[in-house]
N, C-alpha and C positions, 0 to 999 in steps of 0.2 A: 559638665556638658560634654566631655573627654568619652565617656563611658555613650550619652544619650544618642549624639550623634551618630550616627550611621546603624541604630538599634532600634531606633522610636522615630516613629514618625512626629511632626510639630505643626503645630498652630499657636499663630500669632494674630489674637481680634483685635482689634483697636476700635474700642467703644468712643468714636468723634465725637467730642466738647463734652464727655460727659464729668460733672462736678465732683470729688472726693466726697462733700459734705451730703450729700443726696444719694451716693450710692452709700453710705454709712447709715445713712437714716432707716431708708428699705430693707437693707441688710438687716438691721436688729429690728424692725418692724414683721419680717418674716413677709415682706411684699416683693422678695425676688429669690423665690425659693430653688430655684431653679441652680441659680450662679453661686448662692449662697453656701449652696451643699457641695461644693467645690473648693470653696474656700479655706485655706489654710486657719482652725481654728474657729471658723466661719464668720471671721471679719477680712476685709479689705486692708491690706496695708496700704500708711500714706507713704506720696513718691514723690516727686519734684518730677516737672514737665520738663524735657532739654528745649521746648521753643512753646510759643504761646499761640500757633497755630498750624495745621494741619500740616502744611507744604514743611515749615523749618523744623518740625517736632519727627514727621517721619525720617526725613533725610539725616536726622540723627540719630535715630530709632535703628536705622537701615544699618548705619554705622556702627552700631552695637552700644549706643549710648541710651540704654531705655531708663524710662523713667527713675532719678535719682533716688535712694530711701530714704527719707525726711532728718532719720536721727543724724548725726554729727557722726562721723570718720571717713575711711576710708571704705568703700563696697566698690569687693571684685566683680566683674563684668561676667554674663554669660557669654559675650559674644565680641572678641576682638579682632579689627587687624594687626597685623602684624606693626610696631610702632616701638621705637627705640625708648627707651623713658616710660613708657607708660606706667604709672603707679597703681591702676586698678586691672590690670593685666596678669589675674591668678594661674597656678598651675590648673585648677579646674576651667580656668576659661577654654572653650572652642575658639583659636589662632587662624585665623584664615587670612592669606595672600592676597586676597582681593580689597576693594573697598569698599563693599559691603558684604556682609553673612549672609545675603542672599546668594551673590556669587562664590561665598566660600561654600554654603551648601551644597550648590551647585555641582563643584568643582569636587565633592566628597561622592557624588553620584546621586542627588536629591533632586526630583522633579518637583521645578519650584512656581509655583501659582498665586494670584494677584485674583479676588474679584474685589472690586473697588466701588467707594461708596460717595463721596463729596466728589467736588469739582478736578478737584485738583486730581480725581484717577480716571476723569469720564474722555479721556482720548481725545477730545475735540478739538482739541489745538497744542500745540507744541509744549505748551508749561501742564498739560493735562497729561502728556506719553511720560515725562519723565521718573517718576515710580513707577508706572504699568510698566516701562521697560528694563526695568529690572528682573524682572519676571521671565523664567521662558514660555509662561501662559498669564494673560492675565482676560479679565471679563469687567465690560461695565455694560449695562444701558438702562434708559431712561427710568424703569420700575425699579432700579437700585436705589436711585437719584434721593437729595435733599427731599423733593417735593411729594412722594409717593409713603403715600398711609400706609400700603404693605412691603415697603422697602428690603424688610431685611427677609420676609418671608422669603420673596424673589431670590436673593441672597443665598441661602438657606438651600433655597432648591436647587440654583445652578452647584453649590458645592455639592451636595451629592449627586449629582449626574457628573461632577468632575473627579470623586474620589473612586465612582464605579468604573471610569474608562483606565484610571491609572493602574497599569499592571500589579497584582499584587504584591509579587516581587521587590517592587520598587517604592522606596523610602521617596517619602511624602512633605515639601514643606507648603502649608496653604496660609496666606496671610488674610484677613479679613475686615476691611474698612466700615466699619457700622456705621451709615450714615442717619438713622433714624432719629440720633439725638438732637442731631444738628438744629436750628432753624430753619424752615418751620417747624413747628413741634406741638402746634394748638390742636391738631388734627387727635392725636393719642388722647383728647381726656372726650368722651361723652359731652355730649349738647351743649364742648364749645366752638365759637364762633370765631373764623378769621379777625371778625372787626375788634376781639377778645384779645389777640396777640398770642405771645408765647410769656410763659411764666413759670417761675422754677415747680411751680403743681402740672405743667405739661412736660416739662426734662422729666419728671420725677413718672409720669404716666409712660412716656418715650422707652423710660427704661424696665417698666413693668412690660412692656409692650415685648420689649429683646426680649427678656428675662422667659416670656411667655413659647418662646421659639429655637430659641439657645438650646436647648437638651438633644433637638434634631441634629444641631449641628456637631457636638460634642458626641452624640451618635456615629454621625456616619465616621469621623473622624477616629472614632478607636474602633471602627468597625473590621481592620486589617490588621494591626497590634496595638499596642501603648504606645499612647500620644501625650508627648512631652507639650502642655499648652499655659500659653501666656496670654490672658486677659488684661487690659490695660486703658485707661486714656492717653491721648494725648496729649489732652490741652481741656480745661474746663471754661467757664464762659460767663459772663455778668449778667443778671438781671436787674440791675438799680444800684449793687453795692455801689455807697460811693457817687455815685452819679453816673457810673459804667455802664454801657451796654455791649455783650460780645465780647469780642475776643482781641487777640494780636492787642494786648493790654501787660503789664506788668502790676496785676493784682491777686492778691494771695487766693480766691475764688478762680482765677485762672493758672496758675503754676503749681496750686495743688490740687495730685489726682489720685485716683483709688491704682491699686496695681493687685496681681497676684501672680502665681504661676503653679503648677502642679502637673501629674499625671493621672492622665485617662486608661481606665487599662485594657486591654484587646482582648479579644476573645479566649485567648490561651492565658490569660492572667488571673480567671475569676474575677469575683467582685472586690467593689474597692475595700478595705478594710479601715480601722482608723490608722492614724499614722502614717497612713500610706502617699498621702499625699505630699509635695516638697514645700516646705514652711519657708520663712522668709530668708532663710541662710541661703546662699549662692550653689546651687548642687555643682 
């Protein structure tokens, strides 16, 4: 990350509630062809959530604690503070002084950007600014929102009209809250009905639905250089396991999520090649 930093621009999407086990499925189904051909090997690694919803999953995420990798040992971090002891504090990690990698980008000369997708980013009140302010830009309104069928399009579009105003000069970090998996989510399957609910066949449409939109985004995004980007959950979500429904739950359909991270590459890089992308080992 020593090397990416201050060379590559980055994106960090955060696919909200969406499941390990459903984006695994799609993945080898060839129903998310889009995310899939980015994928290191073209599977999903599994990850351990650091919280089991939105609000406590980012504020650790922020902190450089992204999603854990499921196998047993110790995995070096991309993204540290500065911390006495820390045992996953590699020489590849990016060290920043602040208390989050937002302000350690920041503080490296990164214009750093927020458009937000759940509650917890829509500004409306005091527990809604707290990630947005992290940001020295950040974006929500209402067609981002849980409840809007073309959520992430809206999305999608404010980021390139935000990637065209950034000097091209200037090194890029844009974070991305996908709220379209969230609940509701009955709206993504054809001729179904609110009185229908949500069900893991609507998560499962939800993320055909990104999957449908995503290559824009990943577009504009290497459209300046090589973009170092991380796709990820947060937190996944219950449909019945158990007797569960939702989240902010400690059940293995919620602590386990899909993760990856790789490079986009920019104009001056040609096309991607194989190998090219970064596999699950820590760059």
């Amino acid at each position: 990350m020593n090397e990416i930093v201050g060379r590559d621009d980055l994106l960090l999407v955060t696919l909200d509630t969406l499941r390990y086990d459903v984006a695994v499925e799609l993945a080898a189904a060839g129903r998310i062809p889009n995310l899939a051909r980015h994928l290191p090997g073209g599977v999903w690694e599994e990850r351990h959530a650091p919280g089991s919803f939105t609000y406590a999953s980012h504020q650790a995420i922020f902190a450089g604690f992204l999603p854990t990798p499921a196998a047993p040992g110790t995995h070096p971090r991309l993204f540290a503070a500065r911390f006495a002891g820390s045992e996953t504090t590699a020489s590849r990690t990016f060290v920043h002084d602040t208390p989050d990698f937002v302000g350690g980008l920041a503080a490296t000369g990164y214009h750093t950007a927020c458009i937000g997708g759940v509650g917890f980013f829509n500004k409306q009140g005091p527990l809604g600014t707290v990630l947005p302010a992290l940001f020295e830009e950040s974006h929500w309104e209402r067609s981002f929102g849980v409840a809007s069928p073309e959520s992430f399009e809206a999305q999608v579009a404010c980021a390139e009209r935000l990637v065209a105003r950034v000097p091209a000069e200037q090194r890029l970090f844009l974070f991305v809250n996908v709220a379209a998996l969230h609940q509701p989510n009955w709206f993504h399957t054809p001729g179904a009905t609110e009185a229908a609910g949500d069900s893991r066949a609507t998560h499962a449409a939800a993320l055909e639905y990104v999957d449908r939109h995503i290559g824009r985004l990943f577009a504009a995004m290497s459209s300046r250089r090589s973009c170092f980007t991380i796709v990820c959950s947060d937190h996944g979500t219950a449909y019945g396991e158990d007797g569960h429904t939702g989240h902010r739950i400690g059940h293995p359909v919620v602590w386990t999520v899909p993760y990856a991270h790789f490079s986009l590459p920019g104009p001056a890089d040609g096309p991607l090649q194989d190998g090219d992308t970064f596999g699950t080992e820590e760059p």
